[in-house]
C-alpha positions in Angstrom: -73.3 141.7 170.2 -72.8 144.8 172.2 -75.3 147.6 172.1 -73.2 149.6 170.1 -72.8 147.2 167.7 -76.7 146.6 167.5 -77.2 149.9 167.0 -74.8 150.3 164.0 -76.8 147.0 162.2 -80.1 148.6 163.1 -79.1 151.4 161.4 -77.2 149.7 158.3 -80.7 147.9 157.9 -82.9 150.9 158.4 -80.8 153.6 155.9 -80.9 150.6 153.0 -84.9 149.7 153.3 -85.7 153.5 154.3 -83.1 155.8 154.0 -85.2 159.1 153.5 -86.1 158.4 157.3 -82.5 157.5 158.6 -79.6 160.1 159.3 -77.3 160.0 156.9 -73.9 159.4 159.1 -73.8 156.7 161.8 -70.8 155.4 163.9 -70.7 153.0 166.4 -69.8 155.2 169.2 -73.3 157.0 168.1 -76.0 156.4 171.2 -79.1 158.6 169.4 -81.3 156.7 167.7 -80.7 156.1 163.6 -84.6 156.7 162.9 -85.4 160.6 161.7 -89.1 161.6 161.2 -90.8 164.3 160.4 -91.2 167.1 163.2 -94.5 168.3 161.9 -96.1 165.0 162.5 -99.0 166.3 160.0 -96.4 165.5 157.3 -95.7 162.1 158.3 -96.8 160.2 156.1 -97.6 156.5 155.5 -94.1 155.1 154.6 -92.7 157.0 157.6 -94.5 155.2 159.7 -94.1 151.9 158.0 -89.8 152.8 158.8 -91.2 153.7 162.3 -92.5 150.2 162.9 -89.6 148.6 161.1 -87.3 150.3 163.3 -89.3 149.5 166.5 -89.5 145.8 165.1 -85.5 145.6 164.8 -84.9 146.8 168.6 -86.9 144.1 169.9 -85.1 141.6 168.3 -82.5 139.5 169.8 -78.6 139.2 168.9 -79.2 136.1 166.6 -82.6 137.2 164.5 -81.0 140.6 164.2 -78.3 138.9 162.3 -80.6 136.6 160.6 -82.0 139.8 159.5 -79.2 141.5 158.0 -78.8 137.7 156.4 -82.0 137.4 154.9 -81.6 141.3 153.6 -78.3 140.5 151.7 -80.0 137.3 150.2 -82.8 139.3 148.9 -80.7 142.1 147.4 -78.7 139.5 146.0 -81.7 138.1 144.4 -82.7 140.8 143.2 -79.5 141.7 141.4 -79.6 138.1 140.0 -82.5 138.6 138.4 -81.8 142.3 136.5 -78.4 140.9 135.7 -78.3 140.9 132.0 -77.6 137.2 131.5 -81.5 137.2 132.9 -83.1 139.4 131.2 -86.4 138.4 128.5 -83.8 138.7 125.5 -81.2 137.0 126.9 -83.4 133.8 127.9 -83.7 131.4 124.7 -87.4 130.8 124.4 -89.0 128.1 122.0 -88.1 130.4 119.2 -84.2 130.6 119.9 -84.4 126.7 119.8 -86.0 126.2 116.9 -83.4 128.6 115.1 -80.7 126.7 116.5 -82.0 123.4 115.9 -81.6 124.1 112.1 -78.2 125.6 112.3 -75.8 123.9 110.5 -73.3 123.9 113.0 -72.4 125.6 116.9 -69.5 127.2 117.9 -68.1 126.6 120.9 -70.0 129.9 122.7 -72.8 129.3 121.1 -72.9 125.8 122.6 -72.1 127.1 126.2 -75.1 129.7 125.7 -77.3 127.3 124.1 -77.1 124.4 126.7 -77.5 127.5 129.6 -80.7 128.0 127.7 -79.3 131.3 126.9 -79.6 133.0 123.2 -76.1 133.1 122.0 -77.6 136.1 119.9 -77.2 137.7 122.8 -74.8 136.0 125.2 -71.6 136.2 123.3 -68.1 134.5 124.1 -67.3 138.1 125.1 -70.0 138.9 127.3 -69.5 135.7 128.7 -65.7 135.9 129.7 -66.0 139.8 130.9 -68.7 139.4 133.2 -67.2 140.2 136.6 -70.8 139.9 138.7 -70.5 136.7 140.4 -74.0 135.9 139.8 -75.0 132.0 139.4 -76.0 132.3 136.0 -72.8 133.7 134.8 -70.4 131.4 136.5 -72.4 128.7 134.8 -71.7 130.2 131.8 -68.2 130.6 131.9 -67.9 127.5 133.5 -69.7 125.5 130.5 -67.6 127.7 128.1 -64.2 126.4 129.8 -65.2 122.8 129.5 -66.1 123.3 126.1 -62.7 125.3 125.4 -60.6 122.4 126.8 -62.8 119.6 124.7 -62.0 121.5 121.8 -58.1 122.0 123.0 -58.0 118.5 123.1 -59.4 117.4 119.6 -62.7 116.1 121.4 -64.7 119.5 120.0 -64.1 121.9 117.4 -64.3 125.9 116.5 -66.9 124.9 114.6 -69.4 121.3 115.8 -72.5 120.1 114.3 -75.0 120.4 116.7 -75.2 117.0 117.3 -71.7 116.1 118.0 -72.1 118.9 121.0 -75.2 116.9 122.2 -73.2 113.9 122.2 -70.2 115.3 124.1 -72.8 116.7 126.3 -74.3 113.5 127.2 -71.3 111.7 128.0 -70.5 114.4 130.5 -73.6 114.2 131.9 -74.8 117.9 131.2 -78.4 118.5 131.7 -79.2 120.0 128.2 -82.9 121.5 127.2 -85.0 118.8 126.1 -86.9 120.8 123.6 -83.4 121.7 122.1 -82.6 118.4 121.8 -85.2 116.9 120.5 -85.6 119.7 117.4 -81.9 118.8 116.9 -81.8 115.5 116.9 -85.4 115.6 114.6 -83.2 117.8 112.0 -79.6 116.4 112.6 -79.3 114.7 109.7 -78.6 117.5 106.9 -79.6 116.7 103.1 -75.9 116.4 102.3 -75.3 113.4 104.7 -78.1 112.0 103.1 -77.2 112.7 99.3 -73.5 111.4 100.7 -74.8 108.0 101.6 -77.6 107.8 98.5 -74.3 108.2 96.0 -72.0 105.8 97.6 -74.8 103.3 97.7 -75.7 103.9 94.1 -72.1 103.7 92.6 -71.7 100.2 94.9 -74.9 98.7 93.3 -73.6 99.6 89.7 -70.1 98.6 90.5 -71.6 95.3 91.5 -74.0 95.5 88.5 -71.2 95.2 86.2 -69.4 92.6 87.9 -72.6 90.6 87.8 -72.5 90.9 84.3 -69.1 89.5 83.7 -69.8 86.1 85.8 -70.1 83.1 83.9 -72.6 80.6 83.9 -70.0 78.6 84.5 -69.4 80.5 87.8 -72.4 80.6 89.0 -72.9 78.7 92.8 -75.3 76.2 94.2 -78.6 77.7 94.6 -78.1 76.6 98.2 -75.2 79.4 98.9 -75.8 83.0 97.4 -72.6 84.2 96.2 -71.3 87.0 97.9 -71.4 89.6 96.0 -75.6 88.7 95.4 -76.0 88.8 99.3 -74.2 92.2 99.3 -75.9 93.7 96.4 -79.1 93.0 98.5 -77.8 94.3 101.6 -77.3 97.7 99.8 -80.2 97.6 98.1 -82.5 97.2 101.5 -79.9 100.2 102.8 -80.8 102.5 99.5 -84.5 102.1 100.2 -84.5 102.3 103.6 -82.7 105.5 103.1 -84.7 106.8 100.5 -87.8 105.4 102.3 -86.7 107.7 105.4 -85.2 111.2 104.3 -87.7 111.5 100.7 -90.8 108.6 100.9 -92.2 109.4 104.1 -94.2 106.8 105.8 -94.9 105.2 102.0 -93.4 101.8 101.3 -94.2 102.0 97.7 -91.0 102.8 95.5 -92.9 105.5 92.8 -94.0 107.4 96.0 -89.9 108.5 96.0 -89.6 111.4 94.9 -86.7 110.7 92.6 -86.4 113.8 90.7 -86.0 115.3 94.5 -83.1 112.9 95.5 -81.4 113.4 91.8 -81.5 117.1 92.2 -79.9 116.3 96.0 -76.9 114.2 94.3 -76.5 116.9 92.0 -75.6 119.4 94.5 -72.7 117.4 95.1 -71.2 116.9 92.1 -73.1 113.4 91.6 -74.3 112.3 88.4 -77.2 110.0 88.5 -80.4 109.9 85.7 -83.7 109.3 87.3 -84.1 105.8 85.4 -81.3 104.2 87.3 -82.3 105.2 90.6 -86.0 104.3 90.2 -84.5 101.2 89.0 -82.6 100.1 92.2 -85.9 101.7 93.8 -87.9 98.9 92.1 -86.2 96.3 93.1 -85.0 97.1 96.4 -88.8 97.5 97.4 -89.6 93.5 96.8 -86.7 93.0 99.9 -88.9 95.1 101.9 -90.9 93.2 105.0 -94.3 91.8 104.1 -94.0 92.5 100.3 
């Protein structure tokens, strides 16, 4: 590095960390020195002599510490920019709060997703805030490059506008993206909505009757050994033990008895979708699924 060339960097570095005590122009054909203090020294005051020192410090330096200098500058300006970028700032950063919102949505879109696994607040981060973000700064290219994975997964059938949340942990998983484990374990606790529930509870129901009445109609006559259950008795039982065990999990808690079920409470859940059940035949199949149950 020639001397004019240490010069100009000595300068560079002395007008960005103290530029009210650096001359404003400098070439590198300029010889005089970059540092400009105070001629009454009685007004020199302490950060003028803290650029005095810094400037004495940089001319002692050799060739290869001077550019580690300039180095070591341009990564902490480039810190700092990281961190006021807006990506990073207290709003933008999904806090235990975001989560737990989240965790109860219904579904995520697909920039919600990319924000979400970021541990960003899609609130905030939006799909268009994401894609026009020009800084270059880590948190944003993470961000857009999340959204495009997620933009050709849904391209490709894999995804969708609109996922439960879920189906995006999943997909997330197999891809081997890191996820918040806070987020995932409120959304896995609440993944299964009241409608998949209800959904399972009636096609259970309608099976047990359906096999009810065919029950009815065998003859004695038709009846097998005791030795073999017929087919449809061992699959009338296999339902049952999968309506209580359903019923046990998403509306009796950690009860095993069948009137702790709140059966008004999964009638009123069947009802929502269009599902017609009275409370007599479901505590019914309730009764007699719990003597199936282990240890009864």
């Amino acid at each position: 590095m020639t001397n004019q060339d240490r010069n100009y960097v000595i300068w560079q570095l002395l007008n960005e960390k103290y530029h009210a005590y650096c001359v404003g122009n400098y070439s590198r054909q300029d010889t005089k020195s970059p540092l400009e203090l105070p001629e009454d020294e009685t007004k020199t005051t302490g950060k003028a002599l803290a650029a005095k020192e810094y400037y004495e410090r940089l001319l002692t330096l050799s060739d290869a510490d001077l550019a580690k200098e300039v180095d070591d500058y341009k990564a902490q300006r480039w810190a700092e920019f990281e961190a006021n970028h807006k990506f990073n700032q207290a709003n933008a950063v999904a806090t235990s709060e975001v989560f737990n919102f989240w965790s109860r949505a219904e579904y995520w879109s697909i920039a919600e997703a990319a924000a979400l696994i970021n541990r960003r607040n899609p609130a905030v981060v939006t799909k268009d805030l994401i894609q026009n973000d020009r800084s270059g700064t880590a948190i944003s290219v993470a961000l857009k490059q999340t959204l495009d994975l997620l933009e050709r997964a849904r391209m490709m059938g894999t995804l969708y506008d609109s996922n439960r949340p879920v189906d995006v942990i999943q997909w997330a998983r197999l891809k081997q993206i890191e996820m918040p484990v806070e987020l995932v374990a409120l959304t896995l606790e609440r993944g299964k909505t009241v409608f998949d529930v209800t959904a399972e509870v009636r096609r259970l129901t309608e099976k047990l009757v359906a096999l009810e009445k065919k029950d009815a109609a065998v003859t004695l006559e038709a009846v097998p050994s005791q030795r073999e259950k017929p087919i449809g008795t061992r699959e009338r039982e296999s339902l049952l033990k999968l309506f209580i065990g359903l019923a046990l999990t998403c509306y009796g808690h950690e009860s095993q008895a069948a009137n702790s079920i709140k059966v008004s409470e999964i009638k009123s859940d069947l009802e929502l979708r269009g599902i017609s059940f009275d409370e007599d035949t479901i505590r019914k199949y309730l009764n007699e699924a719990k003597s199936l149950l282990p240890g009864e």
